[in-house]
N, C-alpha and C positions, 0 to 999 in steps of 0.2 A: 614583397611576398611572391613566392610564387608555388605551379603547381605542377608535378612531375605526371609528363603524357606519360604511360606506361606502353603503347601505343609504338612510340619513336623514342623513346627512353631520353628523352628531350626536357628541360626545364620551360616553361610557359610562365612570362610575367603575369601576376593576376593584379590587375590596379584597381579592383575594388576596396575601399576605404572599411575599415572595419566598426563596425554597428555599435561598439561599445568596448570597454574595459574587460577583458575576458577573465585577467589573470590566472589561466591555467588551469579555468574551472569549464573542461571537455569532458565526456562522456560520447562512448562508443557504445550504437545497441546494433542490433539488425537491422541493416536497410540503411542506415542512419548515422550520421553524427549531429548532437548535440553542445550548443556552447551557452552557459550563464553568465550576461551580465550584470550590475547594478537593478538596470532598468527594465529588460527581459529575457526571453527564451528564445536560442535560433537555433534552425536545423539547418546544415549545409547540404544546400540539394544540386544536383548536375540539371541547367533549365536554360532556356536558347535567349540569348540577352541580342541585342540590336549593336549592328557595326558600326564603329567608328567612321564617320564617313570625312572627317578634318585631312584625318593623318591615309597617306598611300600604305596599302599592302603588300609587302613585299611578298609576303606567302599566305595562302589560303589559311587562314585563323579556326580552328574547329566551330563549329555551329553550336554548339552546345558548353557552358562553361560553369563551373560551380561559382554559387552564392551563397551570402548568408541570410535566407529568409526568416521574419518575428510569426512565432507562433503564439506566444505568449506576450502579455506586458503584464508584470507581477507587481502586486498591491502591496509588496513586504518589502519594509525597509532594511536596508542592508543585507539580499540575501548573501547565503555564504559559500553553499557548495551545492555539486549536484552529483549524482546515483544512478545508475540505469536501477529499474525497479522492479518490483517481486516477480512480474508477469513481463511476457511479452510486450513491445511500443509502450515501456510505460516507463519514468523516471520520476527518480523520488528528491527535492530540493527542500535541502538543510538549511534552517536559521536560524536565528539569534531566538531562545524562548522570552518569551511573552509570562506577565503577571498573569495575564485573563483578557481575552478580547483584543481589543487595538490597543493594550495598556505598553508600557514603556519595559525596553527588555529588564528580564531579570537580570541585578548586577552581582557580583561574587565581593569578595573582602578585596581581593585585589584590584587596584586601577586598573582600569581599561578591560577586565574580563568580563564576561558573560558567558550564558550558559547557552548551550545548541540543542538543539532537538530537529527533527523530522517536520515540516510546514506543510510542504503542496504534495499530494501524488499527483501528478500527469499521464494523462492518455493520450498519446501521440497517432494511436492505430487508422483514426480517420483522415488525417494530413498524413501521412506516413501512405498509407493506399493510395491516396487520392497522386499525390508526388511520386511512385512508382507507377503508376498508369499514365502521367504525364510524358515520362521521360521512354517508354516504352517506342520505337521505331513506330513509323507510320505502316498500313497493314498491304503487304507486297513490296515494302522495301529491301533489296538485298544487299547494298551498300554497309560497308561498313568502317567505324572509325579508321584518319591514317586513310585511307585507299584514292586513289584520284576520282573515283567518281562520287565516293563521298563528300570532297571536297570542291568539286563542281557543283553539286549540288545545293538547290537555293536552299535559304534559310529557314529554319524550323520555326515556328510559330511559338509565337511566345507564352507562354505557361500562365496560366490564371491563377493570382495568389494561392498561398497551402491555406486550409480550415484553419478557426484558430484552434488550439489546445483543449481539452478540458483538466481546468485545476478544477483537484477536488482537497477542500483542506485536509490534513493528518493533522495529530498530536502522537504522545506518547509520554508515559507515567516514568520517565526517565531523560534525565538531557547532563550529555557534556559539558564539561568546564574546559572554556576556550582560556587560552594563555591573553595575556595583555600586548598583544602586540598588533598594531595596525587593524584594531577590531576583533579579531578572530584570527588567533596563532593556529590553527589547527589546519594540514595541508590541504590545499583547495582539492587532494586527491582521493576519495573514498570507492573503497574496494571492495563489492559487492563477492561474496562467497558462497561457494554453494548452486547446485543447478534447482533446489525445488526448494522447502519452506526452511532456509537460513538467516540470511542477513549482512551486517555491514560494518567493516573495520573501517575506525576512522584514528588518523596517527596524529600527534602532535609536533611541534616542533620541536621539542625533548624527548622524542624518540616513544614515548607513553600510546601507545596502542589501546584503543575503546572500542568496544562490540554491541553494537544495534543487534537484536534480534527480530526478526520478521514481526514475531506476536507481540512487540513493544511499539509497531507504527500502528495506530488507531484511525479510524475513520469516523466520523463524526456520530454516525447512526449507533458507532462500537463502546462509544463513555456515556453511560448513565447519568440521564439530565433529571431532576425532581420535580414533578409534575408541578406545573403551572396553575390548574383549581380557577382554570378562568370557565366561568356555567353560565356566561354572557349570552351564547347559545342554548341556553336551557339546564336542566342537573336530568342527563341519562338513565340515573336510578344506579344501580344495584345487579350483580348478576350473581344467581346462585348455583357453585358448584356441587356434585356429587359425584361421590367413585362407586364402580361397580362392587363386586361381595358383599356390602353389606358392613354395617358395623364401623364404619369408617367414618359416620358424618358427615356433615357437610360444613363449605367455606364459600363464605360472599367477596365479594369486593367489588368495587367502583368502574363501573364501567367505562368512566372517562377515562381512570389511569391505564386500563388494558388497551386503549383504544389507538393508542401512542402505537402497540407494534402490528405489524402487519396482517397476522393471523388473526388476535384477536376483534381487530377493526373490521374482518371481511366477516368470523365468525356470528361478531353480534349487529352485523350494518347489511350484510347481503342474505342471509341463512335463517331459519325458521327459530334458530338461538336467538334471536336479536329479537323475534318477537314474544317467545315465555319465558326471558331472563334467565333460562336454565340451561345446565351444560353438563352431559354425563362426561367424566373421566375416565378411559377405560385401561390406557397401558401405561400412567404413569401411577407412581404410590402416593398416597396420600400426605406424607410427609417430606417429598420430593416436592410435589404440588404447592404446598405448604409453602416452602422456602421459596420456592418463585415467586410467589404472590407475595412474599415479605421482601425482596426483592425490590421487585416494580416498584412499591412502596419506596424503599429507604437506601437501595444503591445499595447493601452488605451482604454479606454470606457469611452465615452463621462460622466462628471461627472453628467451631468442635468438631464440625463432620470429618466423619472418615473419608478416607478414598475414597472406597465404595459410595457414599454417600453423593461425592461429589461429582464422581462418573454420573451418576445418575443425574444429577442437577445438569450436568452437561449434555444426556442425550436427550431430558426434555426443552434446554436452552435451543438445540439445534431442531427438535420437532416442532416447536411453535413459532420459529424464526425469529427471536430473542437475543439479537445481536449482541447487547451489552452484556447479558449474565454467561452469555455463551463465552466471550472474552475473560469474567470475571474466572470463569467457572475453571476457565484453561487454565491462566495464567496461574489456580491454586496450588490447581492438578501438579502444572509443575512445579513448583516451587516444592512440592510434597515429594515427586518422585527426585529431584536434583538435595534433599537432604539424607545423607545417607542414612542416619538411625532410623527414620521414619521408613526408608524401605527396609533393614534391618529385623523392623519391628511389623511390618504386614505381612498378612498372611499371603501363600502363594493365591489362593484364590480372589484377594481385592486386587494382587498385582494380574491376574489374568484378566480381572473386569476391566482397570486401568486400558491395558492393550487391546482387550476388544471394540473398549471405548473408544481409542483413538484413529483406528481404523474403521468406527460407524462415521465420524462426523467428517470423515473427507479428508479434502485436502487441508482443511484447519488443523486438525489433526495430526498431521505429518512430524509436526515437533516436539508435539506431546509421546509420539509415538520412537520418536530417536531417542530422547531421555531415559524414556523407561524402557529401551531396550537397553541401555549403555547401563543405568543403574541397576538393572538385574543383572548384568554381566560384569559388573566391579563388585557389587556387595551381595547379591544373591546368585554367584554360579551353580549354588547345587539344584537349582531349579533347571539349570538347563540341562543336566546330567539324564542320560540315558537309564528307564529302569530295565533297562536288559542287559 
């Protein structure tokens, strides 16, 4: 192997031994290269390694030489590929899916296949900082690479290993059919598209092209788990809601099961709510409310809601910090605006809710917001029609 000085336009043997089985599974981000093996994760960093002192030096050897440092060592059997990821220092590694748990991959009809999906997101931003500030000249040095006084110059001190990684597991309610071949036929190459909320082509060895979407990689906080009813700790009681106007009545529910997300945990454990059980409602509708709390409960959404309906479920998903129904809520969304009769058949004004909606929740949003621009613009352009 070796490694082109750009410097002296020169080839440099590099006799370091390679860490593992790579096959061709590199990713390029900022700052950074990335390589997946079997066993873990290495970032190829520029860090000052210790001379040879056996063999005579014909010529002064740079002080500084790339390696491959483990940031990771991954707990998943046979990973399969790797992503740079949605954000900034972040990559996303594909594997084989799973029944459930550490259960054994799911298999297909055919020998030797299995199904792929999204495993680890990675944050590489603290090893990734940490490793640019390493490599960074000492402070008044004016030497530089190639130059005779850089190369006079004693050796650089040697780098204190990178942080390690944080995995944080993914799923997603969707996974790839890998071909039968050596594990996983599908190219160790995946093509990350798009500069803000896209996603990821992944090709076969029969030439079959497959698209990840950003809102299809989940985070663990993002799939709805069904309360566990463990009151080993005591039974919290009961909290009652009410909306403001009047005439709306009111809704209880279990304060264990609210307790699960963040809002409601602070609202009824730090706040004067947590001590009279009660909770005024003020900006959300009472039948928006409604479906939340049935929700929490049961992990569905009522199949009948309109849009509008569901815009709504979404911007009170995003005000109570309601990660899973916020997901649920999206992924309806769209589904609703990417069938054409269903925009067809709305009116302009649930399709302006839609688009306000996707522009309140941020950058979640973003995708929700590309759909239903593209689908008013294939099947409702008289909306976009100037009335002057």
């Amino acid at each position: 192997a070796g490694v082109l000085d750009v410097t002296t336009k020169t080839w440099e043997v590099w006799n370091q031994p390679s860490p593992g089985a790579f096959r061709g599974r590199f990713v390029s981000i900022p700052s950074a290269t990335a390589g997946l093996t079997d066993e873990g994760l290495f970032v190829l960093r520029t860090a000052a390694v210790e001379a040879d002192e056996e063999e005579p030096q014909l010529s002064q050897p740079p002080q500084l030489q790339p390696r491959w440092e483990e940031v990771a060592t991954l707990q998943s059997e046979f990973p399969c590929m790797l992503a740079a990821g949605p954000i900034d220092k972040t990559l996303v590694i594909f594997n084989r899916a799973h029944g459930g748990g550490s259960g054994p991959a799911v298999p297909l009809p055919q020998q030797g296949a299995c199904l792929v999906r999204p495993e680890f997101l990675v944050d590489l931003s603290v090893a990734l900082t940490r490793a640019n500030a390493a490599n960074q000249p000492a402070s008044g040095s004016k030497s530089c690479p190639g130059s005779p006084t850089s190369a006079a110059a004693p050796a650089a001190q040697l780098a204190p290993p990178l942080p390690r990684a944080v995995l944080r597991p993914i799923t997603a309610p969707l996974a790839v059919a890998s071909l039968p071949s050596g594990g996983c036929g599908l190219l160790p190459r995946i093509l990350r598209y798009g500069g803000g909320a896209m996603g990821y082509l992944l090709f076969s060895l029969e030439g079959e092209i497959v698209r990840f979407r950003d809102e299809d990689i989940l985070l663990p906080e993002q799939v709805w788990q069904p309360p566990s009813w463990d009151l080993s700790g005591g039974d919290p009681g009961t909290v009652t809601f009410s909306f403001t106007g009047g005439g709306a009545g009111e809704v209880r529910a279990h304060v264990y099961v609210l307790k699960r997300y963040v809002y409601f945990r602070r609202l009824l454990g730090c706040w004067s709510e947590g001590e009279t059980k009660t909770v005024s409602v003020e900006d959300v509708d009472p039948a928006t409310f409604r479906q939340l709390l049935s929700f929490a409960y049961s992990g569905e959404i009522d199949r009948g809601l309109s849009m509008t309906a569901l815009a709504g479920l979404l911007r009170a998903a995003n005000k109570y910090l309601i990660s899973d129904l916020a997901v649920a809520a999206l992924r309806r969304l769209q589904r609703s605006v990417r069938d054409p009769v269903a925009v067809e058949q709305a009116s302009p004004g649930a399709l302006a809710v839609v688009l306000g909606t996707a522009e309140e929740v941020g950058t979640e949003g973003a995708a929700l917001l590309q759909d239903t621009s593209e689908a008013i613009l294939l099947h409702r352009p008289e909306l976009l029609e100037d009335d002057a």
